[in-house]
C-alpha positions in Angstrom: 6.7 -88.3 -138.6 9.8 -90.0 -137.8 10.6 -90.1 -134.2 13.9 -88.4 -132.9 16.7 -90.9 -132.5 18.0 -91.7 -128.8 20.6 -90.5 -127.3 23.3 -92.1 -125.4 24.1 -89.4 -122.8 21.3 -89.7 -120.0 20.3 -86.1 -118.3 22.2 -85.2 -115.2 20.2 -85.7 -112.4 18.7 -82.8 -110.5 20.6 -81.2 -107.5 17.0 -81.3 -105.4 17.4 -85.4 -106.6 18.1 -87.1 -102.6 21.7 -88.5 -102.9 22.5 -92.2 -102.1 24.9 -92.3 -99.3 27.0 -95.2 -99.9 28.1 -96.7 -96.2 31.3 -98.9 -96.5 31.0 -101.9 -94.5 32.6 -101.9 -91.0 36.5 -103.0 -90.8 37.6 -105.9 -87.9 39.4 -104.4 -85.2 42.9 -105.2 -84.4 45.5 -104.6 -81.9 47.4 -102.5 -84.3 44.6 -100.8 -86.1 43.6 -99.4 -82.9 47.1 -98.3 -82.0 46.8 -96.9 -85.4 43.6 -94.7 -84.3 45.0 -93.7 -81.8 48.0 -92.1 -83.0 46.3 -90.4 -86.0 43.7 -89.0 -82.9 46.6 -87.9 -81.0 47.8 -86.3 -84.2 45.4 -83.9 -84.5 44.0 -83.6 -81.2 45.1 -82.9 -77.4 43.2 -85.9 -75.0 42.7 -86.8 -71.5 43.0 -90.6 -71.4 39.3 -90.6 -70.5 38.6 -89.1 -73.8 40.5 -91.5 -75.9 39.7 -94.7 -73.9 35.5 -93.6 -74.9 37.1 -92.7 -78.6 38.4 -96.2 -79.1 35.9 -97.5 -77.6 32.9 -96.0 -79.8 35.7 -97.2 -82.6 35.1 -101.2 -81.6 31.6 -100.7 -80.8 31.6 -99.9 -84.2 33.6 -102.8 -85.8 31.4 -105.2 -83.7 29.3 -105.8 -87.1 32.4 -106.8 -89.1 32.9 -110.3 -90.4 34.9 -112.1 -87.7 35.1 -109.5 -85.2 36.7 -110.2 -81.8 34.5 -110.5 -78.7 33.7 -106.7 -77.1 35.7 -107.7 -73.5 38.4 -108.6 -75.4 38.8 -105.3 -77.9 38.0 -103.2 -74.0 41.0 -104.8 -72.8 43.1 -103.8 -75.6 41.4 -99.9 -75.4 42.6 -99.9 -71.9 45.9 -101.5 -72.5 47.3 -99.1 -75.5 45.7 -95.8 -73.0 47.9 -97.0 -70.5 50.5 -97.6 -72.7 50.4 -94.2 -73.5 49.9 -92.6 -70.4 53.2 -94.4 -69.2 54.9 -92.9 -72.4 54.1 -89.4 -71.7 52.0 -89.0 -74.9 48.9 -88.8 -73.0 49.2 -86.4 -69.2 45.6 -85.9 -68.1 47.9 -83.3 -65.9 49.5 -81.4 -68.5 45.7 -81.1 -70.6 43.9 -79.4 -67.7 46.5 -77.1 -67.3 46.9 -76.2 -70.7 43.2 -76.0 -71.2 42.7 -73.9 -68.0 45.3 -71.0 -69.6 43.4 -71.3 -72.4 40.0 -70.4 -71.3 41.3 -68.0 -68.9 43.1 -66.2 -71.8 39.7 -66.2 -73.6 38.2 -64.4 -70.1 36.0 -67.6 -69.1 35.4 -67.8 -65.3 36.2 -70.8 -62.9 33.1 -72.2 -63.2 33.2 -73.1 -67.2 36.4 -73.9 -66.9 35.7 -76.8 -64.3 33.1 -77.9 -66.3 34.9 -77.8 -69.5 37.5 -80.0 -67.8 35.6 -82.5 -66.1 33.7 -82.9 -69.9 37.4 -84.4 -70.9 37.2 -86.6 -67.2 39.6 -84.9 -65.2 38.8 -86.0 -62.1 37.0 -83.2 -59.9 40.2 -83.1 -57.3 42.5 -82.4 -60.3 40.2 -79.7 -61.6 39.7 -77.6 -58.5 43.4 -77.9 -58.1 44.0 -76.4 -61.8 41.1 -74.0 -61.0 42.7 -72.7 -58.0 46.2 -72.6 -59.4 45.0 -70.4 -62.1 42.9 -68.2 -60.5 45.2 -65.1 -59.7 47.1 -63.0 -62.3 50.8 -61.9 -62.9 49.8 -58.7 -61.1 48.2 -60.5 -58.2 44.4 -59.5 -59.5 41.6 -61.9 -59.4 41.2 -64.1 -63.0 37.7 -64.6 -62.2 37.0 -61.1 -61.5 39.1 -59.9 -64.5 36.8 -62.5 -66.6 33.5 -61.2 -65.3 34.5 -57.5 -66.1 35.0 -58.7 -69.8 32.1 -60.4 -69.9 29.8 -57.3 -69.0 31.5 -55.3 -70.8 31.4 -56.9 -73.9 27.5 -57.7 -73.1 26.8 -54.0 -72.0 25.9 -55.5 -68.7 25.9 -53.2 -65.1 28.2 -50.1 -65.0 28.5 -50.5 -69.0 24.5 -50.5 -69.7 23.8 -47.5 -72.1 20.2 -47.7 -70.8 19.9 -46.7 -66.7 19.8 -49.5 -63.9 17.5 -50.5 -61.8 17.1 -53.2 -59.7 15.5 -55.2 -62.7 18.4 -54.6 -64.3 20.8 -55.5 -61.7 19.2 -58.8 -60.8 19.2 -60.0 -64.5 22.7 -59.1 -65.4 23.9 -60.9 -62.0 21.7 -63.7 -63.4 23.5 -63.8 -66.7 26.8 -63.6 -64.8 25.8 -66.7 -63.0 24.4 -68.9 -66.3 28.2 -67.6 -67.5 29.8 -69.8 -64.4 30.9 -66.9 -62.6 30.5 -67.3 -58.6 28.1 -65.4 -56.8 30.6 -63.2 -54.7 32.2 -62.3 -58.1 29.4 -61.4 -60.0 27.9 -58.9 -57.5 31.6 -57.7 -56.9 32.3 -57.0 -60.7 28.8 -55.1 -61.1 29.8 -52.5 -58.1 32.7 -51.6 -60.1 32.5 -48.7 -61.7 33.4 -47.7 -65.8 36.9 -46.5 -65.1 37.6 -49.2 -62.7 36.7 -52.1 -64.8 39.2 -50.4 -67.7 41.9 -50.8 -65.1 41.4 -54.5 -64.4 41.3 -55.2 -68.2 44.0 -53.7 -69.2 
C-alpha cells in the first residue's frame, strides 16, 4: 500500500501547547537612557520624586546584568541627580501630587485615613500629608469631608440607619467596625451612624 506523501506545512500547535516566552537580554544603563525613562514615566504618569527615584532605581537594578554595565553607586548617583533635576524644574512637585491626589479621593468619598495612607504609599512625608489631610477636610459649605465620606460609605454598603434588616447592637458594633477597616476615625464613624435616613440625604447632596 503506498504510504501518503509528506507534507510540508507542519500542524499548528495547540493553544493548551505552554508558550516560550522569549526574554530580551537586559540594555546598559546610561545617563541619557534614564533621562529617557523618566520622561516617558512622567508621560503617562503623575510621581512624587520618591516614586520615580525607586522606579529608576528598579530600572538599573535591572540593567546590572548587561554587558558592560556601570557600577550600582554610580547609576544611584545619576537616579538622584536627574530627580533632582526635575524637582528643581517643576516637572516633579511632591506638593502639587498630594494635593491633587487628596481632591481626588475625597471626590471619590474616601476618608482621611485612606487618604494618608494612599499618600504616604507615594512617600510624601507624614508632615506634608497631615497638612493636605487637614486642608482638605471641610467642604465648600463648611460640612465635614470625612463625615460626608462615611455617610456614602454606609449608604452604599446598607450599613446603620440604611440597613433594610433592624439593628441591634451586633449590628451597630460591626458596621462601626467596617467604618474603621474603611480609614474613617472613630469619632466619625459613631457620629455618621447616629444620623438618621433623611439626614444623611442632606449631607450628600
Amino acid at each position: 500500500m503506498p504510504r501518503a506523501a509528506p507534507t510540508s506545512r507542519e500542524e499548528p500547535p495547540s493553544e493548551d501547547a505552554p508558550r516560550k516566552t522569549v526574554r530580551r537580554p537586559p540594555k546598559r544603563m546610561t545617563e541619557k537612557r534614564l533621562a529617557n525613562i523618566a520622561a516617558y514615566y512622567l508621560q503617562r504618569y503623575s510621581s512624587t520624586a520618591p516614586q520615580l527615584r525607586q522606579v529608576l532605581t528598579r530600572r538599573c537594578d535591572r540593567s546590572q546584568k548587561a554587558e558592560g554595565a556601570a557600577p550600582r553607586a554610580e547609576m544611584i548617583e545619576w537616579v538622584n541627580a536627574l530627580v533632582a533635576r526635575l524637582v528643581a524644574a517643576g516637572a516633579v512637585n511632591d506638593a502639587a501630587y498630594a494635593a491633587g491626589k487628596a481632591a481626588r479621593m475625597r471626590g471619590l468619598g474616601k476618608g482621611s485615613g485612606r487618604i494618608r495612607a494612599a499618600l504616604r504609599a507615594k512617600g510624601i512625608t507624614a508632615d506634608e500629608a497631615e497638612r493636605v489631610v487637614a486642608e482638605t477636610a471641610t467642604r465648600a459649605d463648611g460640612s465635614s469631608a470625612d463625615l460626608a465620606a462615611a455617610l456614602g460609605y454606609i449608604r452604599r454598603r446598607r450599613l446603620g440607619p440604611f440597613r433594610k434588616t433592624p439593628r441591634d447592637r451586633d449590628t451597630d458594633r460591626r458596621d462601626l467596625g467596617a467604618l474603621v477597616r474603611a480609614g474613617f476615625g472613630l469619632d466619625v464613624a459613631r457620629e455618621a451612624l447616629k444620623i438618621s435616613d433623611t439626614e444623611a440625604e442632606d449631607w450628600n447632596e
